[in-house]
mmJSON file of the N, C-alpha and C atoms, coordinates in Angstrom:
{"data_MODEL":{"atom_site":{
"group_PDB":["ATOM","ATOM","ATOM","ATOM","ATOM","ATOM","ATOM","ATOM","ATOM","ATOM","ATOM","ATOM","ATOM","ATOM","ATOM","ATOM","ATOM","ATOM","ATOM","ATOM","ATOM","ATOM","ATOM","ATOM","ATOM","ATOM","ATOM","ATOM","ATOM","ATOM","ATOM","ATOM","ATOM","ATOM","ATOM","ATOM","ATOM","ATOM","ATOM","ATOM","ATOM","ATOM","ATOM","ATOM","ATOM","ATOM","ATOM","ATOM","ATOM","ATOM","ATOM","ATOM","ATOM","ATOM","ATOM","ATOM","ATOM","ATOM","ATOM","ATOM","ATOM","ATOM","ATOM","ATOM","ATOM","ATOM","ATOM","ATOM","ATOM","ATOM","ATOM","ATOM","ATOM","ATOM","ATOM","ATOM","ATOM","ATOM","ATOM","ATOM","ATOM","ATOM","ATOM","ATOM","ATOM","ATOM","ATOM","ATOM","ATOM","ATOM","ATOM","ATOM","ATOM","ATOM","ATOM","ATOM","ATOM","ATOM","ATOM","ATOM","ATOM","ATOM","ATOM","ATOM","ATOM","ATOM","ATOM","ATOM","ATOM","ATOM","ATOM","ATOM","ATOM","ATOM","ATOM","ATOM","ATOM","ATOM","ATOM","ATOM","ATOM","ATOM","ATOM","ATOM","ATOM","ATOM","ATOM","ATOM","ATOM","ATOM","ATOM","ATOM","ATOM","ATOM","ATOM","ATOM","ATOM","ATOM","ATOM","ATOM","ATOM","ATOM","ATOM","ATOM","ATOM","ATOM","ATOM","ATOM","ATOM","ATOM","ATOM","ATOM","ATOM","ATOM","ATOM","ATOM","ATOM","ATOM","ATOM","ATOM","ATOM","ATOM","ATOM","ATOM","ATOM","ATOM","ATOM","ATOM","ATOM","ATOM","ATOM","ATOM","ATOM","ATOM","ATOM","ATOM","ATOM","ATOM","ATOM","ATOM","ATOM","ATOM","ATOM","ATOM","ATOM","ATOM","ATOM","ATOM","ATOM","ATOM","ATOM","ATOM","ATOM","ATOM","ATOM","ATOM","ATOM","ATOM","ATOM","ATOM","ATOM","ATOM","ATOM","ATOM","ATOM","ATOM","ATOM","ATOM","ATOM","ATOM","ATOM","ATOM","ATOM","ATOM","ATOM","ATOM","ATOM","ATOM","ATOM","ATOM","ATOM","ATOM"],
"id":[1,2,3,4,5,6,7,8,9,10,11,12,13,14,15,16,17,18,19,20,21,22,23,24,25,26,27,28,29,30,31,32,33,34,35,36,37,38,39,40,41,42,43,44,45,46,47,48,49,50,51,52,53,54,55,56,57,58,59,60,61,62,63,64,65,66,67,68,69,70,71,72,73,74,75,76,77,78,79,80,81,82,83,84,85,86,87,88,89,90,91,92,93,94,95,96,97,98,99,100,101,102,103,104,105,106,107,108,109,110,111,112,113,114,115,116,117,118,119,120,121,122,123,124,125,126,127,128,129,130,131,132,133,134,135,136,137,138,139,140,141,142,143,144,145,146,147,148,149,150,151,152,153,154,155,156,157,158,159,160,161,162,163,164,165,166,167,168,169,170,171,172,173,174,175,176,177,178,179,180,181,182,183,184,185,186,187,188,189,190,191,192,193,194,195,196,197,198,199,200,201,202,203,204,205,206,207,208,209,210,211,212,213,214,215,216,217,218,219,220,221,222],
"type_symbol":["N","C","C","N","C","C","N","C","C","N","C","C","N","C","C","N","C","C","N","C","C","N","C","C","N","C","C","N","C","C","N","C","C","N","C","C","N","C","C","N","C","C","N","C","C","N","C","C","N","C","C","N","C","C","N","C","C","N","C","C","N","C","C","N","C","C","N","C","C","N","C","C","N","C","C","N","C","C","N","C","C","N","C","C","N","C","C","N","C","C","N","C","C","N","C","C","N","C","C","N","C","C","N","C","C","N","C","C","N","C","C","N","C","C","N","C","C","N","C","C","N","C","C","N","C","C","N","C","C","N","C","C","N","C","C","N","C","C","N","C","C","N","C","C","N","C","C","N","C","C","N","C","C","N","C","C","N","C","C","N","C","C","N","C","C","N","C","C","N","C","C","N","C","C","N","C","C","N","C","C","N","C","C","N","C","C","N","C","C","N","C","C","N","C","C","N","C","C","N","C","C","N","C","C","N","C","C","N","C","C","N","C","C","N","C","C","N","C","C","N","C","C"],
"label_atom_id":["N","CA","C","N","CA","C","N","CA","C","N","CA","C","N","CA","C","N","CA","C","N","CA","C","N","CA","C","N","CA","C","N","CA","C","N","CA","C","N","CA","C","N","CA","C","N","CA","C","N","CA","C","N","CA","C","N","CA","C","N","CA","C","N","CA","C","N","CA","C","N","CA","C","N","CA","C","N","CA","C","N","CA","C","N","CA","C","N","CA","C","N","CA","C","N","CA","C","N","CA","C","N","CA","C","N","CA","C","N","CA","C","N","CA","C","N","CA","C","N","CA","C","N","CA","C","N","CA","C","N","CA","C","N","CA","C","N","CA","C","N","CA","C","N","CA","C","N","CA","C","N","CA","C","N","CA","C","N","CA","C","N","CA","C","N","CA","C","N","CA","C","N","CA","C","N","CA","C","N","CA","C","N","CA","C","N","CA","C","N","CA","C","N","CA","C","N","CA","C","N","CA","C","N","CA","C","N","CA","C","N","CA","C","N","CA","C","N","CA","C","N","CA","C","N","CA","C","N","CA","C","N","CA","C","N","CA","C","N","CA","C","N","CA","C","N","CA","C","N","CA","C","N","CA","C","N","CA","C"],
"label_alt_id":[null,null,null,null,null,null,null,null,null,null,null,null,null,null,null,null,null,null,null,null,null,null,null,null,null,null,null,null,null,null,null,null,null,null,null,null,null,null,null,null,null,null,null,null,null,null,null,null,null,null,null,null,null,null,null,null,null,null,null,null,null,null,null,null,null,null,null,null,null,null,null,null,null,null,null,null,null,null,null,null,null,null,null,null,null,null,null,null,null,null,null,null,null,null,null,null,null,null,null,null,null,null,null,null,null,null,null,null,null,null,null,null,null,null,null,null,null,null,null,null,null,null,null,null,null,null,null,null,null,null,null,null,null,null,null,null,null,null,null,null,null,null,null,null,null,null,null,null,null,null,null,null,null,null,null,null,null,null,null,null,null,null,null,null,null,null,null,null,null,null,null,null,null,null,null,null,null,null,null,null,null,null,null,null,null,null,null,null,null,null,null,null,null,null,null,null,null,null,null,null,null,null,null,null,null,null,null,null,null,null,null,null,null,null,null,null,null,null,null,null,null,null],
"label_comp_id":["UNK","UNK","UNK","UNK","UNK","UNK","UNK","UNK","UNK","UNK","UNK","UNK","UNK","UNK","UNK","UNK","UNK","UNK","UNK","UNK","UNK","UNK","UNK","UNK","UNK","UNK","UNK","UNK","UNK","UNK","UNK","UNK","UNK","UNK","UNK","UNK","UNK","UNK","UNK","UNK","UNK","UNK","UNK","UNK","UNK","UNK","UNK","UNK","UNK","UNK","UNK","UNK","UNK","UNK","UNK","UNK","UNK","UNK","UNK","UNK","UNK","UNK","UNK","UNK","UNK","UNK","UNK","UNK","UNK","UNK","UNK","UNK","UNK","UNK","UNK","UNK","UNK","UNK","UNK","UNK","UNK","UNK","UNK","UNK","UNK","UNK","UNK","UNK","UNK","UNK","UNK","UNK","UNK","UNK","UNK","UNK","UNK","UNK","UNK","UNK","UNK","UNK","UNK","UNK","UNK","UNK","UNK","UNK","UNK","UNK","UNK","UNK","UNK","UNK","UNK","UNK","UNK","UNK","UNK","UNK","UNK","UNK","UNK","UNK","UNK","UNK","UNK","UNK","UNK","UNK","UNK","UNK","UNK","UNK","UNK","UNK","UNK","UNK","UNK","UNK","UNK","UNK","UNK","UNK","UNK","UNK","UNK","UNK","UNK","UNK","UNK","UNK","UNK","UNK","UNK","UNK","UNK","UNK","UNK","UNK","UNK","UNK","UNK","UNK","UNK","UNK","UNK","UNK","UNK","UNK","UNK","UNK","UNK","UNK","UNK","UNK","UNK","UNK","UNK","UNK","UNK","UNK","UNK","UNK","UNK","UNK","UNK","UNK","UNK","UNK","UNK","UNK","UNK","UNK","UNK","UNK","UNK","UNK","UNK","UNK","UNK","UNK","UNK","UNK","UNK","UNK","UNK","UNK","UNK","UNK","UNK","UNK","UNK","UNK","UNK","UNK","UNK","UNK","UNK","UNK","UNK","UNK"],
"label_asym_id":["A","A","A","A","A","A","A","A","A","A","A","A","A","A","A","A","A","A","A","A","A","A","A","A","A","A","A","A","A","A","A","A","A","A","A","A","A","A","A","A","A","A","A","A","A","A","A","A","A","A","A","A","A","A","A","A","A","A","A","A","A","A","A","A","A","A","A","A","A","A","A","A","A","A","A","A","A","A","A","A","A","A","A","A","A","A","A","A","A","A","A","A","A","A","A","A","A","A","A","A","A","A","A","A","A","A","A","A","A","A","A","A","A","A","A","A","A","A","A","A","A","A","A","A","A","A","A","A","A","A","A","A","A","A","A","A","A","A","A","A","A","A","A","A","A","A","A","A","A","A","A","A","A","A","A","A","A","A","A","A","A","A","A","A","A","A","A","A","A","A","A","A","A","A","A","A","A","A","A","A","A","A","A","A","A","A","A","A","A","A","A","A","A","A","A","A","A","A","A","A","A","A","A","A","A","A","A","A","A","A","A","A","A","A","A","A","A","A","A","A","A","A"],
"label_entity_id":["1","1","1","1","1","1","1","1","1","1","1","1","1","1","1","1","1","1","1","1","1","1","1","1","1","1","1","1","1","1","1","1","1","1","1","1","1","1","1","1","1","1","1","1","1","1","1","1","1","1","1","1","1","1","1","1","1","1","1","1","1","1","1","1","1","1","1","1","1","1","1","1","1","1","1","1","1","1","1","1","1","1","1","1","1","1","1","1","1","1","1","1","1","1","1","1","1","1","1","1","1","1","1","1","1","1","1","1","1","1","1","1","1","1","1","1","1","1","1","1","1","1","1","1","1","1","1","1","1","1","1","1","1","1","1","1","1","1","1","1","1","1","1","1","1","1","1","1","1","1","1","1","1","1","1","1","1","1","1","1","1","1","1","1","1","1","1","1","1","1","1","1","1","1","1","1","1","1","1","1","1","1","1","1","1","1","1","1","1","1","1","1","1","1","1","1","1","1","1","1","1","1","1","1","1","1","1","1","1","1","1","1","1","1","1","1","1","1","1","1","1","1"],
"label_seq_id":[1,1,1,2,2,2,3,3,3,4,4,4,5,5,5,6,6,6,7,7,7,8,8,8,9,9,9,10,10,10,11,11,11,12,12,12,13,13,13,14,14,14,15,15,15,16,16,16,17,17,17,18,18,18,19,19,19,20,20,20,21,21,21,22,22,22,23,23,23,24,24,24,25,25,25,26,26,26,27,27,27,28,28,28,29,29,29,30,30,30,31,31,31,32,32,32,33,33,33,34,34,34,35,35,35,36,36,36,37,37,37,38,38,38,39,39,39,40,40,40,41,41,41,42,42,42,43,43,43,44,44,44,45,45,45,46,46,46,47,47,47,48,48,48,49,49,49,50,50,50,51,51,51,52,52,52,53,53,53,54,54,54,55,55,55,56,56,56,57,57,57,58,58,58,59,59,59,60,60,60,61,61,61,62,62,62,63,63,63,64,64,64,65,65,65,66,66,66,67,67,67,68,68,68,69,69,69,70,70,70,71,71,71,72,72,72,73,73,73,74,74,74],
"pdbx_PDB_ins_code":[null,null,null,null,null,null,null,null,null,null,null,null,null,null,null,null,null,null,null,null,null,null,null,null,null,null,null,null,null,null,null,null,null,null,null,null,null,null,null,null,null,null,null,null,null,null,null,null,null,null,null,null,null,null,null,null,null,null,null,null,null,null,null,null,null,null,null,null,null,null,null,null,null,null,null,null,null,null,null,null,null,null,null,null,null,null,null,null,null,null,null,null,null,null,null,null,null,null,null,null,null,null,null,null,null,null,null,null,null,null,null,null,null,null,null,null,null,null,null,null,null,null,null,null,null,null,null,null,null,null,null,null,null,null,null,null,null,null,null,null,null,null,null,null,null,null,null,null,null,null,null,null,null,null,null,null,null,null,null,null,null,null,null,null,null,null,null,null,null,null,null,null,null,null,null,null,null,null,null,null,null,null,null,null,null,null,null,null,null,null,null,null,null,null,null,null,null,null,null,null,null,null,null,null,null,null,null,null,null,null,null,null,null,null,null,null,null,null,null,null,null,null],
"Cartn_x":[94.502,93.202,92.545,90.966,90.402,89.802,89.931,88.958,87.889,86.936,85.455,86.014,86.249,86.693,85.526,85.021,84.314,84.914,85.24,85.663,84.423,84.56,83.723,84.293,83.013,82.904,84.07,85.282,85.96,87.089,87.228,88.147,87.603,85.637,85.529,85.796,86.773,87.531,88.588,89.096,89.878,89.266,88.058,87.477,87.986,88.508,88.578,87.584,88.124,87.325,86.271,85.393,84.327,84.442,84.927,85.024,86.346,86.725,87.636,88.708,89.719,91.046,91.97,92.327,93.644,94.74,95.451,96.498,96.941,98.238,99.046,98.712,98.423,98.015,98.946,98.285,98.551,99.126,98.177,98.341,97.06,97.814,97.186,95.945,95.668,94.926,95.867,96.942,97.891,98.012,98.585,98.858,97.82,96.684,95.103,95.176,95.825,95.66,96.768,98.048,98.599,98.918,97.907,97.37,96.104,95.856,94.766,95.396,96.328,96.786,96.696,96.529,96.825,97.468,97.515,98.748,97.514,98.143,97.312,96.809,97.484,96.968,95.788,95.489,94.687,93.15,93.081,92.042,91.944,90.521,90.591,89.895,89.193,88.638,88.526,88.481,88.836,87.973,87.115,85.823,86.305,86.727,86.614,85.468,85.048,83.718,82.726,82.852,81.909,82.427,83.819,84.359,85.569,85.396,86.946,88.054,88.485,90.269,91.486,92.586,94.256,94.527,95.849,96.156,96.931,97.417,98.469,96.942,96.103,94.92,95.002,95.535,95.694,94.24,94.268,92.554,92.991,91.894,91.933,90.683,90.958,90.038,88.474,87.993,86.624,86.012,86.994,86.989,86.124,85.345,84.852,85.676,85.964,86.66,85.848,85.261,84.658,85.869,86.654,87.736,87.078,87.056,86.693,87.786,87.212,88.33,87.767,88.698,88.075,87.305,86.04,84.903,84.98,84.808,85.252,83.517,83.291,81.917,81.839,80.786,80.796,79.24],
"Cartn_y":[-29.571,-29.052,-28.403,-28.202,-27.794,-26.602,-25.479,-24.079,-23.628,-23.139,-23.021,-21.404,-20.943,-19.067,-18.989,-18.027,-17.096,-15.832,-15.295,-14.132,-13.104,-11.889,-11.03,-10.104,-9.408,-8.347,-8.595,-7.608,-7.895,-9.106,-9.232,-10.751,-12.164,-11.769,-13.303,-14.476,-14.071,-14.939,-15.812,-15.136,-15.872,-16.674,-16.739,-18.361,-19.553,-20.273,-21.964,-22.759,-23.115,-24.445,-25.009,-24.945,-25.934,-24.829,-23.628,-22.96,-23.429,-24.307,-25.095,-25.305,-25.228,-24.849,-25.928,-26.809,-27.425,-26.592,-26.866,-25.722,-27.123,-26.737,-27.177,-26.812,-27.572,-27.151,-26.175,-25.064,-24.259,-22.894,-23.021,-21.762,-20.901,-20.091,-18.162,-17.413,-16.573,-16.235,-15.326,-14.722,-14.733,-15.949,-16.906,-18.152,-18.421,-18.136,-18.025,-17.236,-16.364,-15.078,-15.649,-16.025,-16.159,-17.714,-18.618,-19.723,-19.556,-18.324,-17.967,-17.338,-16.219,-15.266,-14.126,-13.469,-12.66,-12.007,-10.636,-10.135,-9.355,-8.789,-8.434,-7.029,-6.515,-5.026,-5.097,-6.198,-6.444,-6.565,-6.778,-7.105,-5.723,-5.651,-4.896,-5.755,-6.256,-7.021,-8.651,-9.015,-10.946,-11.07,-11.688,-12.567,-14.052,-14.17,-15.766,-16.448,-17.2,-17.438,-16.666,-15.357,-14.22,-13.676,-13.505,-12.47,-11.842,-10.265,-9.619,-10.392,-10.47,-11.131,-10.341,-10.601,-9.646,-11.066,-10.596,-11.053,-12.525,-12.26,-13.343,-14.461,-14.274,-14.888,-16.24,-17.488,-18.402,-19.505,-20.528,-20.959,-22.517,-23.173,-24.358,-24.539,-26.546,-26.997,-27.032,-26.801,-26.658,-24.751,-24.037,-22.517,-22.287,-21.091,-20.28,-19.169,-18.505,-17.304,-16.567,-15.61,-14.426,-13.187,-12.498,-12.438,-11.382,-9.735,-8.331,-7.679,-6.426,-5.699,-4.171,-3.511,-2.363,-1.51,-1.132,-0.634,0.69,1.129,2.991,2.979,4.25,4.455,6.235,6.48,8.184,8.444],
"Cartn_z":[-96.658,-96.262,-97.462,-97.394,-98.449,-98.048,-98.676,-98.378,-99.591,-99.275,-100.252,-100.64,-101.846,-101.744,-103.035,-102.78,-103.828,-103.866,-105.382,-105.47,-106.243,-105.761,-106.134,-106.891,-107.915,-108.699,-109.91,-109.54,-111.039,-110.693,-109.147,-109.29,-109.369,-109.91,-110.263,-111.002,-112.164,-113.023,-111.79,-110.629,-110.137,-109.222,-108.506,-108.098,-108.477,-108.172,-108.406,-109.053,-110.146,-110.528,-109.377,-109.195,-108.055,-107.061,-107.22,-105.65,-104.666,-104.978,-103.343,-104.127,-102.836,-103.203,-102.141,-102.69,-101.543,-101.159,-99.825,-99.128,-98.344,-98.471,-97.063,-95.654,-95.354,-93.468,-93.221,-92.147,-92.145,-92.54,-94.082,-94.888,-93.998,-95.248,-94.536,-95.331,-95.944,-96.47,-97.652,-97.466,-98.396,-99.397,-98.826,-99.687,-100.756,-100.185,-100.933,-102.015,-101.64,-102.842,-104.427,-103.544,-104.161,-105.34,-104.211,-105.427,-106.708,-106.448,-107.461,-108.31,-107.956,-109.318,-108.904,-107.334,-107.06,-106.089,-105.882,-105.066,-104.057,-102.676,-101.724,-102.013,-103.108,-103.451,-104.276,-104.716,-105.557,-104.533,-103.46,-102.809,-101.66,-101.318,-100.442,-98.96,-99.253,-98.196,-98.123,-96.737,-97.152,-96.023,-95.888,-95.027,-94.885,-93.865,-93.411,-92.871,-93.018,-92.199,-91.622,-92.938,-92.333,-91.328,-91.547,-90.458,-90.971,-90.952,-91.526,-91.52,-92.426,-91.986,-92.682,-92.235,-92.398,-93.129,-94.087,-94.993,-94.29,-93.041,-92.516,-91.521,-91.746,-90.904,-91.346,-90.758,-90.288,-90.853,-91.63,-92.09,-91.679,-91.547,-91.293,-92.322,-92.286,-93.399,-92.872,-94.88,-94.263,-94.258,-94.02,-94.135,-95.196,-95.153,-96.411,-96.54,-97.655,-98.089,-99.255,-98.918,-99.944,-100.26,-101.12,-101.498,-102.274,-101.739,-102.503,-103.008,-104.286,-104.806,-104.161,-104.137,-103.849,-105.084,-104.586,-105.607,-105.775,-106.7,-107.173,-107.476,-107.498,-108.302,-108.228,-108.618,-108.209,-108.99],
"occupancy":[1.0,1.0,1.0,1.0,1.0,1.0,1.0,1.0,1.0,1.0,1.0,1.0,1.0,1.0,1.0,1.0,1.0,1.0,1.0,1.0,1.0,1.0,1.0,1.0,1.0,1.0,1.0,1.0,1.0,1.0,1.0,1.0,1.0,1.0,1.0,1.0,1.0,1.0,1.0,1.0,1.0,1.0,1.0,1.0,1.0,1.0,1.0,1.0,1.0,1.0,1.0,1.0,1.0,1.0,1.0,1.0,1.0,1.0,1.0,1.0,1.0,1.0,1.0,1.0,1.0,1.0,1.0,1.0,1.0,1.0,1.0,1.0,1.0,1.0,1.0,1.0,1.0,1.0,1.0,1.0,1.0,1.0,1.0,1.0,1.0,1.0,1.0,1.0,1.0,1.0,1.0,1.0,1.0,1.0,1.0,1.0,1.0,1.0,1.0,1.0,1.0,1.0,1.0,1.0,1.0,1.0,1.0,1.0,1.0,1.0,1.0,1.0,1.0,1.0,1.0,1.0,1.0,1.0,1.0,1.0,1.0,1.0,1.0,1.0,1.0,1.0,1.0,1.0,1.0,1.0,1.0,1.0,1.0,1.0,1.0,1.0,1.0,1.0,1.0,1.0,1.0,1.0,1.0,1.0,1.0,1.0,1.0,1.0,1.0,1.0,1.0,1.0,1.0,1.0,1.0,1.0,1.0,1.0,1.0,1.0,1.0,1.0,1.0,1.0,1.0,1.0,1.0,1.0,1.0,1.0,1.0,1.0,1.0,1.0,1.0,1.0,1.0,1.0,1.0,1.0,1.0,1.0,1.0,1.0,1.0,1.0,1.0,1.0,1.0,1.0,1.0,1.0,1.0,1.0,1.0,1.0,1.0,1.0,1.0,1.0,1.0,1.0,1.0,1.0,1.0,1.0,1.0,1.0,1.0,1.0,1.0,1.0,1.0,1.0,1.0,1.0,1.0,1.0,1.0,1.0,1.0,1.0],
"B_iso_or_equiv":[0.0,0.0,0.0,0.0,0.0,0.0,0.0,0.0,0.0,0.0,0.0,0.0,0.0,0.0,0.0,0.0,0.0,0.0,0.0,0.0,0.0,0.0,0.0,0.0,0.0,0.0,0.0,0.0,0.0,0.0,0.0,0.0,0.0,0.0,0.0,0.0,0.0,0.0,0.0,0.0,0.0,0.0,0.0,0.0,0.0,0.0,0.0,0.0,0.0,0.0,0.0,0.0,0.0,0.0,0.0,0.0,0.0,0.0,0.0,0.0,0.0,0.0,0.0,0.0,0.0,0.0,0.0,0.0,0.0,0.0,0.0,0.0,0.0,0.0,0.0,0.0,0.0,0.0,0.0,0.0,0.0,0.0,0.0,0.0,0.0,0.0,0.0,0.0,0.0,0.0,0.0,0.0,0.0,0.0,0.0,0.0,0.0,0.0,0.0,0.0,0.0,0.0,0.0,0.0,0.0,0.0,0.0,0.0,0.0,0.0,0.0,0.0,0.0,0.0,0.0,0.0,0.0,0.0,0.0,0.0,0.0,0.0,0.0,0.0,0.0,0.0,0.0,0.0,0.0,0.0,0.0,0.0,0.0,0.0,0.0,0.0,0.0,0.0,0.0,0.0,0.0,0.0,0.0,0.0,0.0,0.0,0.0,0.0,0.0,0.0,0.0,0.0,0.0,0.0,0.0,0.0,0.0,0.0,0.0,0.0,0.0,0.0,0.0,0.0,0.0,0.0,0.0,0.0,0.0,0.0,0.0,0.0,0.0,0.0,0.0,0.0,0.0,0.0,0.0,0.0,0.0,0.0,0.0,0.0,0.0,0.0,0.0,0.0,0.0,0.0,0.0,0.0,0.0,0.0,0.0,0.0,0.0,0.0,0.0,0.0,0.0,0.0,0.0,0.0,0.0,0.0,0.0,0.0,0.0,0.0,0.0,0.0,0.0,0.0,0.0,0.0,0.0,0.0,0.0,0.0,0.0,0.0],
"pdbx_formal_charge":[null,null,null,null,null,null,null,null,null,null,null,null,null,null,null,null,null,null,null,null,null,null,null,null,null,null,null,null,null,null,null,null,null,null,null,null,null,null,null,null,null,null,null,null,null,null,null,null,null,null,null,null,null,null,null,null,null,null,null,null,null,null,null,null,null,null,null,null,null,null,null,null,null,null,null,null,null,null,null,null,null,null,null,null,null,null,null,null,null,null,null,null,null,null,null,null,null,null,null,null,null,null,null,null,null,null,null,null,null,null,null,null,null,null,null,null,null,null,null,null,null,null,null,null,null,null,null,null,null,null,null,null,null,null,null,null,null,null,null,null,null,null,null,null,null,null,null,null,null,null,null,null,null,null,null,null,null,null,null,null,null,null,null,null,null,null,null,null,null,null,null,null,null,null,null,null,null,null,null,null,null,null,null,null,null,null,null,null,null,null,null,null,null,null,null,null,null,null,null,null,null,null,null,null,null,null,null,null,null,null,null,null,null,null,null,null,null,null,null,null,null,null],
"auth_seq_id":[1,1,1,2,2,2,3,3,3,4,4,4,5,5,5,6,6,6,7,7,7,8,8,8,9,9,9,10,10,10,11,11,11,12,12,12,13,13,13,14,14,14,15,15,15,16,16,16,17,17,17,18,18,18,19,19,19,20,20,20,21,21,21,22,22,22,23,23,23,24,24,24,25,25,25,26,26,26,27,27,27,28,28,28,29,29,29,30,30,30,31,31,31,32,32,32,33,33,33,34,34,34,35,35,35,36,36,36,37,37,37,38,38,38,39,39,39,40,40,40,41,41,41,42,42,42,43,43,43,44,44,44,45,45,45,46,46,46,47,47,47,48,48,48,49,49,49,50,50,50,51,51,51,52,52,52,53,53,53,54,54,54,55,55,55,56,56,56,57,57,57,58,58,58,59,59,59,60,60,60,61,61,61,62,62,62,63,63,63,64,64,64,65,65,65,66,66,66,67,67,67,68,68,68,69,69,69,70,70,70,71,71,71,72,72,72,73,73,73,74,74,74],
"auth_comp_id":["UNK","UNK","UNK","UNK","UNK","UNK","UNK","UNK","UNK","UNK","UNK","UNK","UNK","UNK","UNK","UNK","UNK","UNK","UNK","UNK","UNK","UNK","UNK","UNK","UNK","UNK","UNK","UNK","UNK","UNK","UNK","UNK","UNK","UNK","UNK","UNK","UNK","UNK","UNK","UNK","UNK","UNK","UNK","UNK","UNK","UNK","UNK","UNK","UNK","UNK","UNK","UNK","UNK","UNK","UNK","UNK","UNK","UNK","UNK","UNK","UNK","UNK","UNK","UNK","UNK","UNK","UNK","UNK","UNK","UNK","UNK","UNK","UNK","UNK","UNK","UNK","UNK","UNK","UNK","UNK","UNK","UNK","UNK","UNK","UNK","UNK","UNK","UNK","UNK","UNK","UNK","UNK","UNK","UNK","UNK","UNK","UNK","UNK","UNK","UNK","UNK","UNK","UNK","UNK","UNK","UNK","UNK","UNK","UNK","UNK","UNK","UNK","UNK","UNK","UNK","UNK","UNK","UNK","UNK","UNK","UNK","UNK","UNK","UNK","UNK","UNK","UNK","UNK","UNK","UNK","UNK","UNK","UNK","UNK","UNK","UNK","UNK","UNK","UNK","UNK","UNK","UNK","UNK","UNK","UNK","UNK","UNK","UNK","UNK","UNK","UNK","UNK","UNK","UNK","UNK","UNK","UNK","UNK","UNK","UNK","UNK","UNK","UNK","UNK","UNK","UNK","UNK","UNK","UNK","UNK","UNK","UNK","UNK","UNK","UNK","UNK","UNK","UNK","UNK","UNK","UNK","UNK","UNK","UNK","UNK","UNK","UNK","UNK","UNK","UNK","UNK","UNK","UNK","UNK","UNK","UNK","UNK","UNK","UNK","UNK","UNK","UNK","UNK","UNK","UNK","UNK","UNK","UNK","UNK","UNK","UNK","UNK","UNK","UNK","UNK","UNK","UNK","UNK","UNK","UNK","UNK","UNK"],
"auth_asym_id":["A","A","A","A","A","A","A","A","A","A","A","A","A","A","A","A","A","A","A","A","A","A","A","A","A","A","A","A","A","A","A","A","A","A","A","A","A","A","A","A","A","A","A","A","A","A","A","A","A","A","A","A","A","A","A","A","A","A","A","A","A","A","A","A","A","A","A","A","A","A","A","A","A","A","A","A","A","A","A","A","A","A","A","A","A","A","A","A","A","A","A","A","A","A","A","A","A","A","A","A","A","A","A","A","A","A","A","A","A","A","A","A","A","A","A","A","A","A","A","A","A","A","A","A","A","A","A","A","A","A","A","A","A","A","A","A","A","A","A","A","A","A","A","A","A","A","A","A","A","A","A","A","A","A","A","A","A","A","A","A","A","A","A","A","A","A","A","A","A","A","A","A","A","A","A","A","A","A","A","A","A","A","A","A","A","A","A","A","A","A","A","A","A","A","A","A","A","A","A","A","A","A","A","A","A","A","A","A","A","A","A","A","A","A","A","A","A","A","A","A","A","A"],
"auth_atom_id":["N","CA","C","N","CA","C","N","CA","C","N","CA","C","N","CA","C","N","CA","C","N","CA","C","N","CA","C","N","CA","C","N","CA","C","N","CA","C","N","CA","C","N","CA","C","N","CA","C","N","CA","C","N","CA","C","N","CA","C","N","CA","C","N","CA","C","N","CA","C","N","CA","C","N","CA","C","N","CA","C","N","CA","C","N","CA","C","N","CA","C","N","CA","C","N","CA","C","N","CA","C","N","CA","C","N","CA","C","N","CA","C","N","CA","C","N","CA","C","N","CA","C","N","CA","C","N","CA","C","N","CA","C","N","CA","C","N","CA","C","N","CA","C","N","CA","C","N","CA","C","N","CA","C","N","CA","C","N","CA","C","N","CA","C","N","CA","C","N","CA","C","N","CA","C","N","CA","C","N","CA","C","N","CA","C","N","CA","C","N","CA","C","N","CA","C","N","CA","C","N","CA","C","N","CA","C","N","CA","C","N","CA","C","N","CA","C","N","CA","C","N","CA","C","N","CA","C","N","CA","C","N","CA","C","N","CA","C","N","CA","C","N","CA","C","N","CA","C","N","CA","C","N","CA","C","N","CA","C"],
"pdbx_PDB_model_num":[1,1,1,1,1,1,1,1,1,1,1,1,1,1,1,1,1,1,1,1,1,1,1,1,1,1,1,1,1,1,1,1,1,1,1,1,1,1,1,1,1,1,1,1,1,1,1,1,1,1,1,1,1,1,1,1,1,1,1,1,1,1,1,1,1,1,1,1,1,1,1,1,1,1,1,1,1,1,1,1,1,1,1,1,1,1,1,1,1,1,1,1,1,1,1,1,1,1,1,1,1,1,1,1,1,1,1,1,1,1,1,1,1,1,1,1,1,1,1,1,1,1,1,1,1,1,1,1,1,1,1,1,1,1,1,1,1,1,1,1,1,1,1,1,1,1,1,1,1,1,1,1,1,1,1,1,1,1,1,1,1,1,1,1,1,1,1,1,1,1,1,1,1,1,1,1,1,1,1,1,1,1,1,1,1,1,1,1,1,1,1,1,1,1,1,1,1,1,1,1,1,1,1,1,1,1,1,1,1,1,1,1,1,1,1,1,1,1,1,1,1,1]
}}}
């Protein structure tokens, strides 16, 4: 299956080539993290199809994934 991920702010180096990412049916949103180069501490928020998602959230093909870090500022 194929998923569309955009990563934001400072994890945009880890986006995919073209955005899209092949997975074995029935990967997670973990697996996601971890075919890019990262670990779940590294993210604070994950949008599936424009909807919150937990790290074990289940994607089928065709999915969008927007993929946040947590933002400091002051």
């Amino acid at each position: 299956m194929q998923v569309r991920i955009k990563c934001f702010a400072t994890l945009s180096d880890h986006t995919p080539e073209g955005g899209v990412l092949a997975l074995p049916a029935g990967g997670t949103v973990e697996n996601v993290l971890t075919a890019i180069g990262l670990v779940p501490e590294d993210v604070k928020l994950v949008f599936v199809n424009s909807k919150h998602a937990e790290m074990d959230a289940p994607l089928a093909d065709g999915d969008q994934l927007g993929i946040f870090p947590a933002v400091g500022g002051g």
